[in-house]
N, C-alpha and C positions, 0 to 999 in steps of 0.2 A: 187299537183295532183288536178284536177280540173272535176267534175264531169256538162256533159252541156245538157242545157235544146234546144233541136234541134229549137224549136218553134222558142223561142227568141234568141239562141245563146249565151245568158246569162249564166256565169259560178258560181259555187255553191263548194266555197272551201272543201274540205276534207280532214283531215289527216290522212295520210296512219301510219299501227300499229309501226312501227320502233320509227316514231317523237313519237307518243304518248308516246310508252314504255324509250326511250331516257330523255323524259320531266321528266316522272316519277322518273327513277330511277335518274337523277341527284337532285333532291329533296330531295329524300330518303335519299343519301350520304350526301347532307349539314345540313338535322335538324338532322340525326343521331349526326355530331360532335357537335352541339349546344348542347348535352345530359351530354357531358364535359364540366364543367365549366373551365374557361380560364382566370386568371385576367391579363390584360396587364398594365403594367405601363406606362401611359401617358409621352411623354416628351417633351420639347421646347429647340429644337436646330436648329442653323440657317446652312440649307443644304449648305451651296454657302461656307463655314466657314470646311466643313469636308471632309476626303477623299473620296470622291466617284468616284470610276471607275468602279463603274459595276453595270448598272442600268436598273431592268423590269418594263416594263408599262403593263399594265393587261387592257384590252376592250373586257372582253369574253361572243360577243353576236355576233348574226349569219345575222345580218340585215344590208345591204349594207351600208345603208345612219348611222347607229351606228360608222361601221369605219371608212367612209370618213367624218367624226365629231371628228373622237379621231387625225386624222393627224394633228392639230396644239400641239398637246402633243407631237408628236416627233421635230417637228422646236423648239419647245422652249426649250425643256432639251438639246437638238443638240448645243443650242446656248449658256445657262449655262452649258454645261458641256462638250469641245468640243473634250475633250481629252478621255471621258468616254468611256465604250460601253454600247449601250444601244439596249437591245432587249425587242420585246414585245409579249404578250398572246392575241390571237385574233382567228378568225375564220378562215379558208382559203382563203375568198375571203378577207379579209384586208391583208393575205399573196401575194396576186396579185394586189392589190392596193397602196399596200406599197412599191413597186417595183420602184427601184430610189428615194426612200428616203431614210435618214440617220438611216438606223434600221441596226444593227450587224446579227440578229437573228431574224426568226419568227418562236412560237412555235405555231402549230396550234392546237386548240381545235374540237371535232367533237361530230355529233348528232344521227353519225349513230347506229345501234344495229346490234352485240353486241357489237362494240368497244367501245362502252359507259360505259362497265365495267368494262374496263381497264386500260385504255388510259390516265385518269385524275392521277392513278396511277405511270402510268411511268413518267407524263409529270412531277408531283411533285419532282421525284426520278431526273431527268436531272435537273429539276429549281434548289431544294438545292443542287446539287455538283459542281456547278458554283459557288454558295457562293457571291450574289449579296449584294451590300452595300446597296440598297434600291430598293424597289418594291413599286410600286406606281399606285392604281385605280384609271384610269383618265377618270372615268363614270361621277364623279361631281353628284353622284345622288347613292340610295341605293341598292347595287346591292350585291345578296346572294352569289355567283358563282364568281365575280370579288374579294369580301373581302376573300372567301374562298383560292381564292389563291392566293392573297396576303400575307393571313396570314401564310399560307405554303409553301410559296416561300424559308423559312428560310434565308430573306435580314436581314440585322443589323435593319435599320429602314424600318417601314412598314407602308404605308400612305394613308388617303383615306377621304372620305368624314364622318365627324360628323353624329350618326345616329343609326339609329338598328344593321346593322351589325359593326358599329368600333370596336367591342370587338374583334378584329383581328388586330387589327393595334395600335400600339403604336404614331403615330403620328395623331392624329386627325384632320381635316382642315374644318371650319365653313364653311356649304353651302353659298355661295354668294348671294347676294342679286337678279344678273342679274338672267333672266329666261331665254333668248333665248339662244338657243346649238350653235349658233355660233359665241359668245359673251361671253360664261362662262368660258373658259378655262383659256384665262389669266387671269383673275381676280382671281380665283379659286389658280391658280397658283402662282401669286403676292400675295397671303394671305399665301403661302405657304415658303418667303422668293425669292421668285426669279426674275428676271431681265424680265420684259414683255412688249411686246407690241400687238395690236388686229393682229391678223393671222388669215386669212380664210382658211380656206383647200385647197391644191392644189393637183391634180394628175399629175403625171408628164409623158408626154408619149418620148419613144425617136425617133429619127427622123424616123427609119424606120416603127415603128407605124402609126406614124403621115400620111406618104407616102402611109401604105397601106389603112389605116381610106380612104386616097382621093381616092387611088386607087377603092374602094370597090363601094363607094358614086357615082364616076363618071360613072361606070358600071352600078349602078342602076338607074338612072336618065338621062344617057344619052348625056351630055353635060357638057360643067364646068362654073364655072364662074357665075352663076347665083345664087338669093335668094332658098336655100332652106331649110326648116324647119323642123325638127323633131318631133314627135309626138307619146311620149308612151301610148298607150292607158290603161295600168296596172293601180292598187292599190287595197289595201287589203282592200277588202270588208266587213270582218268582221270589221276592223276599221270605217267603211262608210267613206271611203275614195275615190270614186270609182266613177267617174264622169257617167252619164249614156250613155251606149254604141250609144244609136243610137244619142246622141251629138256629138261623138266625128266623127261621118260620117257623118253628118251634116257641122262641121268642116273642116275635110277633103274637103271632096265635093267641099264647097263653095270655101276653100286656090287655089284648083289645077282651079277653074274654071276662079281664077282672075291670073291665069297664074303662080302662086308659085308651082315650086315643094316642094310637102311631099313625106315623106320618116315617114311609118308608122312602131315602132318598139316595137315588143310583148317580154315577158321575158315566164319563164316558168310556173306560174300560168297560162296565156294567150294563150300559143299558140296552143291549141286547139279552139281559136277562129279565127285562121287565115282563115278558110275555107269560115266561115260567112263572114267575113270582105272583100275576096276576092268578095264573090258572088256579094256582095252590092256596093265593090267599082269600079270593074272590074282590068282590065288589065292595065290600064293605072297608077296605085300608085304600089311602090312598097312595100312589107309587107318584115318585118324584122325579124326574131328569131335567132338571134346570139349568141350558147353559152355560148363562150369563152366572161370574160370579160374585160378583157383587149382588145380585138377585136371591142367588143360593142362602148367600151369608145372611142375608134382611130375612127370610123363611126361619134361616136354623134360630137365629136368635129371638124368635119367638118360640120357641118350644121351652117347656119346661125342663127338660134332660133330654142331653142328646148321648146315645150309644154309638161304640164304632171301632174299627179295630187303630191298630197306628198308623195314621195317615195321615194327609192333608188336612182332610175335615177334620180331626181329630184336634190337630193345631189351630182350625180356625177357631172351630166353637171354642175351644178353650181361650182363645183371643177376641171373644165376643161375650166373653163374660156368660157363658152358658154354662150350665152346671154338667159335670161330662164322666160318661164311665170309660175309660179307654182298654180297650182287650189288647194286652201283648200276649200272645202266642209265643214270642222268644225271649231270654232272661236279656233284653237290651234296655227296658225300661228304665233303668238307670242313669243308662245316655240319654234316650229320649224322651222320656215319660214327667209328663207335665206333673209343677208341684200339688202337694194335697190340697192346696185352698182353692184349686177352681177343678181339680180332679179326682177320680178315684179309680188310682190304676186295679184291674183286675188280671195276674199270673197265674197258670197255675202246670209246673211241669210233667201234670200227667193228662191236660188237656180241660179246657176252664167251660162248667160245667152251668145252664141253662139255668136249675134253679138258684144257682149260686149268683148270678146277674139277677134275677126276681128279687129275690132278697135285699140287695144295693139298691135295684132301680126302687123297689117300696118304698124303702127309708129316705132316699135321697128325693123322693117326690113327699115326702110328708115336711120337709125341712125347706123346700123352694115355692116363693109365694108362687103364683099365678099373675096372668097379666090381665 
């Protein structure tokens, strides 16, 4: 929900009562069980060595770019374990993400109110009548929510990252040393006994996607065949992630007046700023608010280069094999900033400047064929 300043156009996050009351009470429910002490007994067995055919992966967070970071966690247990099933705990949009990948099951978790006081209830009640040989947080990091239900999954072995919450989990696995989230997994993984090598996320769309993403893209633009770019203008401002608006129409501007078509595309924090963006770009770009995400993703991965600060889209196109300029605005890149073979991260700590993205987006559209 996004509350806007008509002046500037500028949007002024707001959370509406449901998230807050949702945030709340899933709080309430995990320090309430911390009130029970719990000793777990630690153990060292090698996974690859025992029977495991029924296996949860637990990523229970509601942030796009969170799930398409947890998808090399299903290519590698897929690949250890090929005979297994293995289903995972995620949001719903990582249940539309996950789509055509090797997942048996997806349980989805939710934010809304009031199913928020029930729902982790039942989802517990369906995890342990499955009776999974291992449940496994593949956050790589310490997360309240993810060890919670892990720990109540009722798997044989229950596995997660070394930390505050392990007292859930009987196998404990040493954070890694790597820092970047698309870099940690296998490592995280090979510390864990198992057969790895580096995997970037991949989204996998199928052809009739693919078909309609062009179908969609040609209609807006008009022609085929030519350079055209993507451009989300989103990012979570309370993070200062959030490039300033009248850059990114600056950008625009100057892209379409050296003959690129843009294709400018808002999610729903944003799209009450479509109106501004119209006024100032006119009729000739088109603006984007596409639901559906899987629809979003079949669009982006027709573009020839997609722009965008660190976000979700940010993670996706770069999981759709899009060639991607990524703006961090903060020196976190490190953590999160996708490697150079499918990105090119742009920082700069005195504020990352218009022609210096022309520059990038030139060269990197003289280097990616066309479709």
């Amino acid at each position: 929900m996004i509350k806007t300043n008509k002046k500037s156009g500028k949007g002024l996050p707001k959370h509406p009562l449901p998230y807050f009351l949702n945030k709340k009470i899933r709080r309430l429910i995990m320090r309430t069980t911390n009130l029970f002490p719990r000793e777990v007994k630690k153990e060292q067995v090698n996974l690859l060595e025992e029977q495991i055919k029924k296996i949860l992966l637990v990523r229970a967070n509601f942030r796009i770019g969170n799930a398409i970071l947890a998808i090399p966690s299903i290519v590698i247990f897929r690949k250890n374990f090929p005979h297994a099933t293995i289903d995972f705990v995620g949001s719903p949009a990582s249940g539309l993400l996950y789509k055509h990948l090797p997942v048996d099951h997806h349980y989805s978790i939710t934010r809304s109110f009031p199913g928020i006081l029930w729902v982790y209830f039942s989802l517990l009640y369906k995890m342990r009548s499955r009776k999974y040989d291992l449940a496994v947080d593949v956050s790589c990091s310490q997360s309240m929510m993810n060890s919670f239900i892990v720990g109540f999954s009722g798997a044989c072995f229950r596995a997660g990252a070394k930390g505050k919450w392990d007292r859930w989990f009987n196998i404990s696995i040493p954070r890694p040393a790597e820092n970047n989230k698309y870099k940690v997994l296998p490592v995280f993984f090979h510390t864990m006994g198992m057969e790895t090598q580096q995997v970037f996320p991949q989204m996998i769309l199928s052809p009739e996607e693919k078909e309609e993403g062009k179908g969609k893209v040609t209609a807006l633009i008009g022609v085929n065949q030519v350079p055209v770019v993507g451009i989300f203008v989103g990012g979570r401002k309370s993070k200062g992630k959030k490039w300033p608006i009248e850059n990114f129409l600056k950008l625009i501007t100057t892209l379409r007046a050296q003959g690129i078509h843009v294709i400018v595309f808002f999610g729903p924090d944003e799209k009450k700023l479509m109106g501004f963006f119209g006024q100032s770009l006119g009729k000739d770009i088109p603006l984007v608010f596409e639901p559906s995400l899987r629809t979003f993703a079949s669009m982006v991965s027709r573009c020839n280069l997609f722009i965008t600060c660190d976000s979700g889209p940010m993670h996706l196109s770069c999981a759709l094999g899009v060639r991607t300029i990524a703006l961090f605005l903060k020196r976190n890149f490190k953590h999160w900033g996708p490697p150079p073979d499918i990105a090119q991260i742009m920082y700069n700590p005195e504020g990352i400047l218009v022609e210096d993205i022309l520059k990038v987006a030139v060269a990197e559209l003289c280097n990616v064929p066309s479709y």
